[in-house]
Wavefront OBJ file of the C-alpha trace (Angstrom):
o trace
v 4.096 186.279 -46.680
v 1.250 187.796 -48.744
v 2.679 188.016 -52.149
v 1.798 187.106 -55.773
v 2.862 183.714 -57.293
v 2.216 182.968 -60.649
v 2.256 179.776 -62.498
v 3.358 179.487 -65.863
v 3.158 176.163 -68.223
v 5.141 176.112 -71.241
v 6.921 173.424 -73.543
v 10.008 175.842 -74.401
v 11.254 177.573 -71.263
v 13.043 180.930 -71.813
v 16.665 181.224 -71.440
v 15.817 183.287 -68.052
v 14.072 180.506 -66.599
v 16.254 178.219 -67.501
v 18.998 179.704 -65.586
v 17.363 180.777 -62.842
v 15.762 177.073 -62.347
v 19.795 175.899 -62.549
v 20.700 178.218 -59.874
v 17.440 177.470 -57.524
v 17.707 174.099 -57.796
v 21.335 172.911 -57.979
v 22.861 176.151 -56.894
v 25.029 177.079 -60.058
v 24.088 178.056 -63.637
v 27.388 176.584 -65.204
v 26.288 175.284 -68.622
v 26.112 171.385 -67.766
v 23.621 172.247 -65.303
v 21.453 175.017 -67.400
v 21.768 172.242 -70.212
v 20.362 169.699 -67.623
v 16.640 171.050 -67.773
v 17.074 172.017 -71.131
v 18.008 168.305 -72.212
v 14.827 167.360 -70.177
v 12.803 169.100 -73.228
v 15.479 168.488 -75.941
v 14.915 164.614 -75.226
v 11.560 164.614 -75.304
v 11.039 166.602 -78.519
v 13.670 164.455 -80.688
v 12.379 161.304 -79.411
v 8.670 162.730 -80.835
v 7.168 163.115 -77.658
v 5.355 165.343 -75.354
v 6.416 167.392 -72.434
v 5.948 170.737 -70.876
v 7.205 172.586 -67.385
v 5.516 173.666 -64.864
v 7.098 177.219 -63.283
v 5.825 179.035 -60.527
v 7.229 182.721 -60.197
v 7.541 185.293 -57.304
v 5.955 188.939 -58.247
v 9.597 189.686 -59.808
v 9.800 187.062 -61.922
v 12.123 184.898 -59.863
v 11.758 181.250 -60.063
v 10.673 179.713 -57.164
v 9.388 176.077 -58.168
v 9.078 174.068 -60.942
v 7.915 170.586 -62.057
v 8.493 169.055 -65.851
v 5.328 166.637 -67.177
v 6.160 163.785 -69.580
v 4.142 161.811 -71.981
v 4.584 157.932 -72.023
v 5.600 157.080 -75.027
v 3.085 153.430 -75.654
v 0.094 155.322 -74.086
v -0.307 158.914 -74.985
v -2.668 159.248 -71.897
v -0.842 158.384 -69.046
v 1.290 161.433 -67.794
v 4.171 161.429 -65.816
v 5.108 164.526 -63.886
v 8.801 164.722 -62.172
v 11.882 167.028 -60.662
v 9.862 168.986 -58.527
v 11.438 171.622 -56.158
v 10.097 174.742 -54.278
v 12.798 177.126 -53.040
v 12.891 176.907 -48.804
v 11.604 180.550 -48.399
v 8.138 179.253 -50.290
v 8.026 176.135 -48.880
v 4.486 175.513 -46.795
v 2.336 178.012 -48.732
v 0.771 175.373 -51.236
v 3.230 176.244 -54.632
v 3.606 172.707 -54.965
v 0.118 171.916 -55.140
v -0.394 175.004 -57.191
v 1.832 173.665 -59.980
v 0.809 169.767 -59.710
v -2.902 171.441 -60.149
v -1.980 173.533 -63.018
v -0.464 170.691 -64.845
v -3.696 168.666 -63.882
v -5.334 171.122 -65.268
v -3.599 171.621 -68.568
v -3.372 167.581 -68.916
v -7.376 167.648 -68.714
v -7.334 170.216 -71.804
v -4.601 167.398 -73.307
v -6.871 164.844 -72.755
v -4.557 162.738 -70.507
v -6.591 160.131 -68.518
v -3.848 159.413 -65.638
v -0.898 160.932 -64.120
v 1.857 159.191 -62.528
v 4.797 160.293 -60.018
v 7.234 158.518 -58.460
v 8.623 159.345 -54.900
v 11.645 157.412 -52.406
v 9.729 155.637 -49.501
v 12.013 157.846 -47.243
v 10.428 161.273 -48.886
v 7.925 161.489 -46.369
v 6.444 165.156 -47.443
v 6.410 164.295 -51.020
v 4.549 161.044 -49.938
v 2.358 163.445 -47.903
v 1.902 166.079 -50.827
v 0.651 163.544 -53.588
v -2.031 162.215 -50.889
v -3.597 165.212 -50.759
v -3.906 166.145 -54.200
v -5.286 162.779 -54.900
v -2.319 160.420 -55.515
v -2.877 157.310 -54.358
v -0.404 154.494 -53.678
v 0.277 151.992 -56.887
v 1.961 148.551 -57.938
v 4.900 149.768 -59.409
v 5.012 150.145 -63.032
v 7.965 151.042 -65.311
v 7.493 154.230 -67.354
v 9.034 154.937 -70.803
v 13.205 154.325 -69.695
v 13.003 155.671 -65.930
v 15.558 153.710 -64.077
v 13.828 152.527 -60.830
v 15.867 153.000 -57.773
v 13.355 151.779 -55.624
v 10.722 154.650 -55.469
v 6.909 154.238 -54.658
v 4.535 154.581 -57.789
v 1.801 157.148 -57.295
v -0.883 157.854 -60.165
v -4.225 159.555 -59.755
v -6.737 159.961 -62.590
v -6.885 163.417 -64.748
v -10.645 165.044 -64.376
v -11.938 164.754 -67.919
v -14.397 168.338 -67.445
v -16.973 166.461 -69.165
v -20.863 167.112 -69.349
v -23.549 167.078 -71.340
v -26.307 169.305 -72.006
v -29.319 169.502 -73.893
v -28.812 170.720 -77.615
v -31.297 173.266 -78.705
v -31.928 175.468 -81.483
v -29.057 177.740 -79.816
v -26.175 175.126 -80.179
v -27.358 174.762 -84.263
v -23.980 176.411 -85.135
v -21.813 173.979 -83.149
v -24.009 171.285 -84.236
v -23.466 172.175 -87.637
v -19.542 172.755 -87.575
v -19.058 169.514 -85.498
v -21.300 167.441 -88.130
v -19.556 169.156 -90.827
v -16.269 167.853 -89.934
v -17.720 164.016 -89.057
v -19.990 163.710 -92.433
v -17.310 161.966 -94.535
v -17.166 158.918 -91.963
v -21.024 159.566 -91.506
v -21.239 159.267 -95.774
v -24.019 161.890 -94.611
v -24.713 164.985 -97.024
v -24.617 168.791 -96.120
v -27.182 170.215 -93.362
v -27.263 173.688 -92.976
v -27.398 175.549 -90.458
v -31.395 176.482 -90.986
v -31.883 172.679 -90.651
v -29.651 172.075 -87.419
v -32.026 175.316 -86.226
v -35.234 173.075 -87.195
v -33.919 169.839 -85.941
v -32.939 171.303 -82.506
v -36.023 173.222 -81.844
v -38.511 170.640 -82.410
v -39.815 169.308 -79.022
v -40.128 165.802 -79.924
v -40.795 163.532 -76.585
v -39.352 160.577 -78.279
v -36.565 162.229 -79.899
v -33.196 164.058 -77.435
v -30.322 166.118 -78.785
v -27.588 166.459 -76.914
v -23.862 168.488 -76.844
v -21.239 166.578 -75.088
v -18.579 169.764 -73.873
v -15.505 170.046 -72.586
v -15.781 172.694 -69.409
v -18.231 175.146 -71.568
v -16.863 174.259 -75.212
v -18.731 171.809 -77.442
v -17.093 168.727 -78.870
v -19.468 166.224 -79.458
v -23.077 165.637 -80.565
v -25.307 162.628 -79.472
v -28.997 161.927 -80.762
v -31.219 159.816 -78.770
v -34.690 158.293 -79.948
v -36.542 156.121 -77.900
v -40.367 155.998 -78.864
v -42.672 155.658 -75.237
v -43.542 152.266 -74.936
v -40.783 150.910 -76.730
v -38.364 148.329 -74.609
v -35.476 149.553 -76.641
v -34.011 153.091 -77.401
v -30.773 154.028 -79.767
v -28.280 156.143 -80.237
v -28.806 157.385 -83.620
v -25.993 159.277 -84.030
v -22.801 160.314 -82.129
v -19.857 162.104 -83.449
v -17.128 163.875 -81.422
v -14.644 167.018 -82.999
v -12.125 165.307 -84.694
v -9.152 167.323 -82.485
v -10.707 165.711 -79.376
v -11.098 162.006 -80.776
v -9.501 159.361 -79.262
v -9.776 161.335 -75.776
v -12.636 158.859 -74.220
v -15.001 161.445 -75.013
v -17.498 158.826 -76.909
v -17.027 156.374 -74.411
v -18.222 159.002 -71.814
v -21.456 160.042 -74.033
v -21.853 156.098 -74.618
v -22.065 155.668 -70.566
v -24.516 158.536 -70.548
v -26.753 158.025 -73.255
v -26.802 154.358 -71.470
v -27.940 155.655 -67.445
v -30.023 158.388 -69.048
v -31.966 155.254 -71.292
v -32.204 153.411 -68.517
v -34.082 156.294 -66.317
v -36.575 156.656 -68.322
v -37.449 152.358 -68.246
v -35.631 151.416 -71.462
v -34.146 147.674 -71.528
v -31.614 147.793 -74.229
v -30.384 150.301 -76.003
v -29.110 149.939 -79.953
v -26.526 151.678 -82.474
v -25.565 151.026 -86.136
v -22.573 152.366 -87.818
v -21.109 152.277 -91.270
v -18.507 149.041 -91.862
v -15.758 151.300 -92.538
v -16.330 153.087 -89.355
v -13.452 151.173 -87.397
v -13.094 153.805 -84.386
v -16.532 153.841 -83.759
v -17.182 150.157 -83.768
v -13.978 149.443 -81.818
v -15.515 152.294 -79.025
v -19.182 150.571 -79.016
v -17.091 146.832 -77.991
v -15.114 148.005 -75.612
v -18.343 149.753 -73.958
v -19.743 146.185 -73.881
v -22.014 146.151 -76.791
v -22.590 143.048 -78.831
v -23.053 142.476 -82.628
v -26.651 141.381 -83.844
v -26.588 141.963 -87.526
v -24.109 142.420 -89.990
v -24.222 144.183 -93.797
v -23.520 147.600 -94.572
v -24.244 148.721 -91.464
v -23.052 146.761 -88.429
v -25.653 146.986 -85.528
v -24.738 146.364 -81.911
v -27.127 146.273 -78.685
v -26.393 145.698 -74.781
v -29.102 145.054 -72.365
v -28.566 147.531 -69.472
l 1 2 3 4 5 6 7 8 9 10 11 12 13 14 15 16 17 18 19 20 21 22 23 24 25 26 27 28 29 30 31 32 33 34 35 36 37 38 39 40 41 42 43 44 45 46 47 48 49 50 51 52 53 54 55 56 57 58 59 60 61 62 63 64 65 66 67 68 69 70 71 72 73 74 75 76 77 78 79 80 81 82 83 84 85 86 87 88 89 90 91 92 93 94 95 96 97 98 99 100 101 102 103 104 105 106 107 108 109 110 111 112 113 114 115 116 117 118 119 120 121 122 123 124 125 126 127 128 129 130 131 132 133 134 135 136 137 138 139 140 141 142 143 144 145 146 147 148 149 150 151 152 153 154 155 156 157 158 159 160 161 162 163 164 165 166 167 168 169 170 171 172 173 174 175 176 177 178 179 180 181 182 183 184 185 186 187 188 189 190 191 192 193 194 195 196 197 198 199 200 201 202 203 204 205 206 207 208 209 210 211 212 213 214 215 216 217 218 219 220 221 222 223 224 225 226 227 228 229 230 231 232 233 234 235 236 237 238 239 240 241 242 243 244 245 246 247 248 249 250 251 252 253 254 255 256 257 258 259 260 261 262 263 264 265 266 267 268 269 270 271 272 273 274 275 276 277 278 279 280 281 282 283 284 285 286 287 288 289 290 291 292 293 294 295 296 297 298 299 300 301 302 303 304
């Protein structure tokens, strides 16, 4: 069968799909059972939490799988994804792993960290389907109120789509719009976007800007200095977008600012923030750094 599937993600299903999921996957669309994957959202959104579904069409719009993703409600970045079914006809022609991948995908852009299924031992192609999208096999853990009836945990970790690139004089403007949103917490004046041109172009040997992105989009900005000869370099400033904080993206500059230091010979590397600056200096402990000196600003190094 050579045909067109497409896969949709949404948090508010049309009244279509809604039926036609009822009918696919418990045979009727008699209002308890269009109401059942409707209360699957309903819950979700009056308890304050996140969801979405996962729907996976034929060229005419009929529904022939879906899967519904669920937030945990203690830790925002662990992911749950459940009630999966493919119609028999598309069964063995990958929509499964089409629709776990497109959530995958979409949890990446969420900045979920891990993703978590649960299957019945006796399930043997589910069991095979989450091995070879990269579940693997997990102590069982309760999530949010799921009953356990005695399924096997799976959980694989969400690709972050992190890298980092060298900032020059052509990332001044997202340099400048990223700073401009960070410079309250920074207590840092205005720099304009003829200065973030200056900064970035100089080619200073001791001195490295860098833009942390997510996939091709900016989100974070990372200064390195680390003068040749010098045992010890620093981050001398770091600052992330503040719709992508609290997504690990420091921690993963943190880890490269700390390899690429220690390429280059550097023994230790340093970092001072502001005393007010909780987040950061909760990120910089948790990364293993230590505290030297206390004041205004609180300075932390870790020998690498």
């Amino acid at each position: 069968m050579n045909e067109i599937i497409t896969i949709r993600i949404s948090k508010f299903l049309t009244d279509e799909f809604v039926r036609q999921i009822a009918q696919k996957q418990w045979k009727t669309d008699a209002p308890p059972w269009v109401n059942r994957s409707r209360q699957y959202i309903f819950d979700e959104i009056m308890n304050e939490n996140d969801c979405f579904g996962v729907v996976a069409t034929a060229a005419n719009r009929a529904v022939i799988g879906r899967l519904h993703c669920v937030r945990n409600e203690t830790d925002p970045k662990l992911w749950y994804y459940g009630d999966l079914f493919v119609i028999p006809e598309y069964r063995r022609m990958g929509v499964a792993t089409k629709m776990i991948n497109a959530a995958i995908d979409h949890l990446s852009d969420l900045g979920a960290v891990a993703l978590r299924c649960y299957v019945e031992p006796e399930n043997a192609p589910s069991r095979e389907l989450q091995a070879s999208v990269g579940f693997s096999e997990k102590n069982f853990e309760t999530f949010n109120d799921f009953i356990n009836d005695g399924e096997i945990m799976y959980e694989m970790p969400v690709p972050n789509n992190l890298t980092v690139i060298p900032a020059t004089e052509n990332e001044a403007y997202f340099a400048r719009i990223l700073f401009a949103q960070n410079k309250e917490i920074l207590h840092a004046g205005d720099i304009g976007f003829s200065e973030w041109r200056e900064l970035l172009s100089l080619n200073d040997r001791s001195e490295k800007h860098f833009m942390i992105c997510k996939g091709a989009m900016p989100v974070g900005y990372m200064k390195i200095n680390g003068p040749d000869g010098a045992s010890e370099a620093r981050i001398s400033m770091l600052f992330i977008a503040k719709n992508f904080q609290r997504q690990g993206i420091g921690t993963f500059a943190i880890t490269y600012a700390e390899n690429y230091i220690k390429e280059r010979g550097f023994r230790s590397i340093a970092v001072q923030t502001d005393e007010d600056n909780l987040p950061a200096q909760k990120c910089y402990l948790k990364c293993g750094y230590e505290v030297y000196e206390k004041g205004n600003k609180i300075k932390f190094r870790k020998i690498l």
